[in-house]
Residue, then its C-alpha position, 0 to 999 in steps of 0.5 A: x552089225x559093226x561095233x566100233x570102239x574107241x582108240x585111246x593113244x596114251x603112249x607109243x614107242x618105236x624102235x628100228x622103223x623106217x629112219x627111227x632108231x628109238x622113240x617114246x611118244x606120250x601123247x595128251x588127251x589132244x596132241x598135234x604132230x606138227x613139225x618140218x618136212x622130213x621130220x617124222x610126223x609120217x613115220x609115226x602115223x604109218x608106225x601107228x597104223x601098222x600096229x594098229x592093222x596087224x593087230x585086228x589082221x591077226x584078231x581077224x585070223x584067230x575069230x576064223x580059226x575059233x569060228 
């Protein structure tokens, strides 16, 4: 059985990833990321999705290693 939990973004802050230097995102209970091409709406949600991934890759090797 899969539990899933809910994800609540609050703040996120990137540094050195892909063309950004130094961002701090504080995000809303709804927030839409709208903007002009090439102005980084991508880059935030790959940089998201990297932690967030990595994360659970590493979550994912620990239960493994504890197993």
């Amino acid at each position: 059985m899969t539990i899933m939990k809910k994800v609540i973004l609050k703040t996120m802050e990137i540094e050195h990833f892909k063309g950004v230097k130094s961002q701090k995102i504080d995000f809303a209970d709804y927030t839409e990321i709208i903007g002009d091409n090439g102005t980084g709406k991508s880059t935030i949600n790959e940089a998201y999705m990297k932690k967030l991934f990595s994360e659970i890759t590493a979550m994912s090797r620990l239960a493994q290693i504890v197993v």
